[in-house]
N, C-alpha and C positions, 0 to 999 in steps of 0.2 A: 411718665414722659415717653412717647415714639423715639423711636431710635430715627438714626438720618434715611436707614435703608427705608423701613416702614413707611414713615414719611411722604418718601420719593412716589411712593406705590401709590398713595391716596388719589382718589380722580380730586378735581381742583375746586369742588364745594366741600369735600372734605377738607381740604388742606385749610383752606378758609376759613374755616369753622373751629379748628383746631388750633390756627395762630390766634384767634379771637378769644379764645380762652386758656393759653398756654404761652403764650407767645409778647414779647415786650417790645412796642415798637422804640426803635432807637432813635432815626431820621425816616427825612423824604426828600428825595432829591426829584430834579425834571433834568430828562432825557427826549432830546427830539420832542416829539408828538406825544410822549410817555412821562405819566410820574411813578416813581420808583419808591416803593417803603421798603424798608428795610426794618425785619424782627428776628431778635435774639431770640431761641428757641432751644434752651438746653446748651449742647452741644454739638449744636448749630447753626443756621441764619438760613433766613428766606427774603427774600424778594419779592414782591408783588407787584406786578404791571399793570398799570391803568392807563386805558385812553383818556389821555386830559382833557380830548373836545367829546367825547361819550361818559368819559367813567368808566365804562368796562373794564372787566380785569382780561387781558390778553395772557397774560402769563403767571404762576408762580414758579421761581425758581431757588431750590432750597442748595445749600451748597456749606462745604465746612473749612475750608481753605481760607486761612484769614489774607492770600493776595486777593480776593474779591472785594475787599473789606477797604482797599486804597483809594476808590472813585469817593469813599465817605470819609476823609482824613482831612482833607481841608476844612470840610463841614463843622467839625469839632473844636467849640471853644475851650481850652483849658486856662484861658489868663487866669483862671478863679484862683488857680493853685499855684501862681506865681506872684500873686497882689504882696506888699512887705505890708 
């Protein structure tokens, strides 16, 4: 596993290439003009930006702060583990 610093350092077909095969997508949300995935990555997460009317990825951004982690909290069903 890359560490977060490594990571960061990658140009952004590497970064790609390496959550494709390392990396566990969790959700996706849409932002603006933007869908947003979000991958568990060790002990870390990444984000990946896409133009929704292109597909291109505009961004990745990897980050280890779980406040980044709040825009994806409502997303999350847990009734599973409150069913009697």
């Amino acid at each position: 596993m890359l560490t977060f610093q490594k990571f960061s350092g990658l140009p952004t077909d590497k970064k790609l290439k390496y959550l494709s095969e390392n990396g566990v997508l969790l959700c996706t949300r849409s932002y603006a003009k933007t869908r947003v995935s979000l991958y568990s990555v060790g002990k870390f997460y990444a984000e990946v930006w896409f133009n929704r009317n292109t597909d291109d990825i505009s961004n990745v951004l990897p980050f280890t702060t779980t406040k980044c982690l709040k825009v994806y909290l409502d997303m999350i069903d847990i009734s599973d583990i409150y069913q009697e």
